[in-house]
Backbone bond lengths (Angstrom), bond angles and torsions (degrees), N, CA, C in turn:
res aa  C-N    CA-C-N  psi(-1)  N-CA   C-N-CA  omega(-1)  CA-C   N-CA-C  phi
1 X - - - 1.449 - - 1.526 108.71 -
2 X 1.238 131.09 110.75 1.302 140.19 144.43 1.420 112.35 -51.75
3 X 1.819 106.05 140.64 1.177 135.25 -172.27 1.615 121.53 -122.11
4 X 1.602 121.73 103.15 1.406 105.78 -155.58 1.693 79.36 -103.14
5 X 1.816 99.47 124.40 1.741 111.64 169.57 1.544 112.03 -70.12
6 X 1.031 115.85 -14.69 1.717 108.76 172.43 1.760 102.16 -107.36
7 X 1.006 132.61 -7.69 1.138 93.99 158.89 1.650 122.21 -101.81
8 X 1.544 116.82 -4.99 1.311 129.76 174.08 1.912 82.87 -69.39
9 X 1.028 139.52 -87.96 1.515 144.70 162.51 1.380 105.46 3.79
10 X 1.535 146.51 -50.38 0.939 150.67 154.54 1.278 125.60 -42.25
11 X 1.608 124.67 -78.82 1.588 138.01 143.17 1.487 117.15 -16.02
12 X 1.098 113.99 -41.08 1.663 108.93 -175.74 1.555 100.39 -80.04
13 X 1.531 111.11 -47.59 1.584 103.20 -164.06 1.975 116.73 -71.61
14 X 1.470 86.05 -17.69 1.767 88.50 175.26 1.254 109.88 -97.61
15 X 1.448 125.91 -18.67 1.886 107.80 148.70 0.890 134.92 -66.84
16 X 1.579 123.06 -18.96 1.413 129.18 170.03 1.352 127.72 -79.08
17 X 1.518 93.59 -17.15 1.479 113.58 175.82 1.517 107.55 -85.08
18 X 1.252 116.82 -31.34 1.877 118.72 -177.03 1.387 100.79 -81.91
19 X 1.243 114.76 -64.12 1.724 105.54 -175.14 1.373 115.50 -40.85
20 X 1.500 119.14 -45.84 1.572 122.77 -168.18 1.704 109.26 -72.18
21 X 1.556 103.40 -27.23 1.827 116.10 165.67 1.552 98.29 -49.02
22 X 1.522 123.70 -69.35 1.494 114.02 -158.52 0.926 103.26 -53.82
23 X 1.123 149.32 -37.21 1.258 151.62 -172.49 1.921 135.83 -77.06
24 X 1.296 99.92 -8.46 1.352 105.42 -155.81 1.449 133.53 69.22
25 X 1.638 112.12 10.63 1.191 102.61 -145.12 1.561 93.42 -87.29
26 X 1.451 148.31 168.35 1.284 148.92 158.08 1.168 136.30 -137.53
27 X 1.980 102.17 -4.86 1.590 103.29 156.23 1.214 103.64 -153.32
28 X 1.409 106.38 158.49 1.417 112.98 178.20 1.638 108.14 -120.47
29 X 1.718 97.33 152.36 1.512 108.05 163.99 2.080 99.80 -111.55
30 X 1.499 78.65 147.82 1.651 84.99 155.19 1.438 124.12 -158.35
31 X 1.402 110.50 -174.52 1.659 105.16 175.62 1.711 103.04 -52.11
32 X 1.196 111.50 174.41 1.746 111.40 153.11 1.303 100.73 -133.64
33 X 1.234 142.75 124.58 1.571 115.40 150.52 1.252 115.83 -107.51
34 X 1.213 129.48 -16.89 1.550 126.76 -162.51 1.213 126.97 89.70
35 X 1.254 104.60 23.84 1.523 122.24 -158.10 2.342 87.53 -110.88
36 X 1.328 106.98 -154.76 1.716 96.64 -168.33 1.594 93.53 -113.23
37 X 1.486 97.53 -24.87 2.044 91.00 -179.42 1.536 101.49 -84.48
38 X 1.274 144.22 -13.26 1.463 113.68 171.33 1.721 84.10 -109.31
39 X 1.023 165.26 7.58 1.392 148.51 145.05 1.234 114.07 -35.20
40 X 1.496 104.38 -64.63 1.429 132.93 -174.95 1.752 101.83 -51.90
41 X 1.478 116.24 -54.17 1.080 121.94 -170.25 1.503 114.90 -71.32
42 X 1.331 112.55 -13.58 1.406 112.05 -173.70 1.828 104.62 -106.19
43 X 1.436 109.81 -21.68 1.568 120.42 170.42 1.662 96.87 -58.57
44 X 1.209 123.68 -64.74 1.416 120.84 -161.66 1.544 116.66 -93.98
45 X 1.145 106.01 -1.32 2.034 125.61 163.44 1.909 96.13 -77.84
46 X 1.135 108.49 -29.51 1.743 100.42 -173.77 0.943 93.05 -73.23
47 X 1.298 117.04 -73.28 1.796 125.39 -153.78 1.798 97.26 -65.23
48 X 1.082 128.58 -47.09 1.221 108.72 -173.36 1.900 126.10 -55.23
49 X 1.434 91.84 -29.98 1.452 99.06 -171.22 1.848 109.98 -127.76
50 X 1.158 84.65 2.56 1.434 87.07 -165.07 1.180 163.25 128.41
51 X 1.366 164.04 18.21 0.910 168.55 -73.35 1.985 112.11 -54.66
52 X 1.387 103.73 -62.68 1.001 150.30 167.13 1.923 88.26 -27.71
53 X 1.318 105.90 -76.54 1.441 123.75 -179.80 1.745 133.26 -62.44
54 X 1.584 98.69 15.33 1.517 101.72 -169.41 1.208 100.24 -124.47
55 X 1.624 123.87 152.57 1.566 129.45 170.41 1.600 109.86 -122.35
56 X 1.413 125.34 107.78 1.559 98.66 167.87 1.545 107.53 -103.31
57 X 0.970 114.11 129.66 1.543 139.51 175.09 1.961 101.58 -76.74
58 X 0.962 110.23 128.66 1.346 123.72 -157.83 1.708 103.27 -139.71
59 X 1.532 110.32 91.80 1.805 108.39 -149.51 1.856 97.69 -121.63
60 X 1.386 121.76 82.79 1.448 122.35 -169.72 1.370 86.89 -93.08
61 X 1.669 99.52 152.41 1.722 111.25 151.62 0.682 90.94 -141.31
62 X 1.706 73.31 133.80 1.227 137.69 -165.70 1.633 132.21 17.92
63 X 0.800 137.71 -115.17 1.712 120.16 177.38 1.194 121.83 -82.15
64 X 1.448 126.59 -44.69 1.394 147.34 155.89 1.699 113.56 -2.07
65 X 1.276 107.92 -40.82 1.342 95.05 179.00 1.473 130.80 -138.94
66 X 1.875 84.16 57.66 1.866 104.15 -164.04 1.815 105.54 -54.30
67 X 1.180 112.79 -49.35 1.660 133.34 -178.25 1.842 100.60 -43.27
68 X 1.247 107.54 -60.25 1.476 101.14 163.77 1.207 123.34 -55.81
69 X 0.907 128.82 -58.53 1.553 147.88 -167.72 1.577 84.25 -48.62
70 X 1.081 121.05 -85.80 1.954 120.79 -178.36 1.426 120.48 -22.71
71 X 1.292 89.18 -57.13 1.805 108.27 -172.97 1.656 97.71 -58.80
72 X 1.618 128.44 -72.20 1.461 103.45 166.02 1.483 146.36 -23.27
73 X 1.396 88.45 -53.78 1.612 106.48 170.86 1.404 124.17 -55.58
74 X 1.542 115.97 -39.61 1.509 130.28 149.73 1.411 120.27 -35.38
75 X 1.259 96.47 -66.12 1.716 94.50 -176.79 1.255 112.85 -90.85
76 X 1.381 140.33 -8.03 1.676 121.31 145.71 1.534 108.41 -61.48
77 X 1.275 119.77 -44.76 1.605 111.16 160.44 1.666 128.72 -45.75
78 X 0.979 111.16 -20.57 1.765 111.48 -166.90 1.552 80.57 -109.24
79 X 1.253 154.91 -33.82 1.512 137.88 -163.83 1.526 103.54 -99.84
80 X 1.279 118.87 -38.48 1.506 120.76 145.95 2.117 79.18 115.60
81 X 1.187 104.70 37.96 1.694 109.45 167.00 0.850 116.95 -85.83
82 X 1.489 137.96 156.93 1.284 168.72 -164.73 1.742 90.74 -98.07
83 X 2.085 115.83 103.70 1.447 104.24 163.31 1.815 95.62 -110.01
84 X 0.864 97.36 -154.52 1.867 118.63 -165.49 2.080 90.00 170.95
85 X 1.807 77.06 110.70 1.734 100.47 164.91 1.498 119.23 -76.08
86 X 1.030 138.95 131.31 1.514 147.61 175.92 0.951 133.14 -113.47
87 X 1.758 130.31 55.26 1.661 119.11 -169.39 1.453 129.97 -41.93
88 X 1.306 131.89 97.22 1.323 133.29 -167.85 1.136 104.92 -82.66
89 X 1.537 126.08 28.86 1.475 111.36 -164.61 1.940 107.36 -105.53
């Protein structure tokens, strides 16, 4: 079975876009870590709603997890999102 990434890329961003319709919803916050499941989630949270319309919350304790902490910060930098750091420690 062949897998076309732009049109799976397509499908994701107009379900995310319908579910958040029933709802009123028009932006989202989420974790960030820099990890590939909120990457992923924050790659297709931009384009679906927006750039403008996304928060990643980026929550290290305390020093332990400076390497993450960057790597988030990277990719709210490369998608051009709105993060906010949170020491949970």
């Amino acid at each position: 079975m062949k897998i076309n990434g732009a049109d799976v890329e397509k499908f994701l961003i107009k379900f995310i876009q319908k579910e958040l319709y029933k709802f009123n919803i028009k932006k989202a916050v989420f974790g960030l870590s820099g990890g590939l499941d909120s990457t992923v989630t924050a790659f297709l949270a931009s384009l679906a709603l927006g750039v403008d319309n996304v928060t990643g919350l980026i929550m290290p304790y305390g020093n332990l997890f400076q390497k993450e902490v960057e790597e988030a910060e990277d990719v709210a930098h490369t998608l051009g999102i709105h993060s906010e750091t949170i020491d949970i420690s």
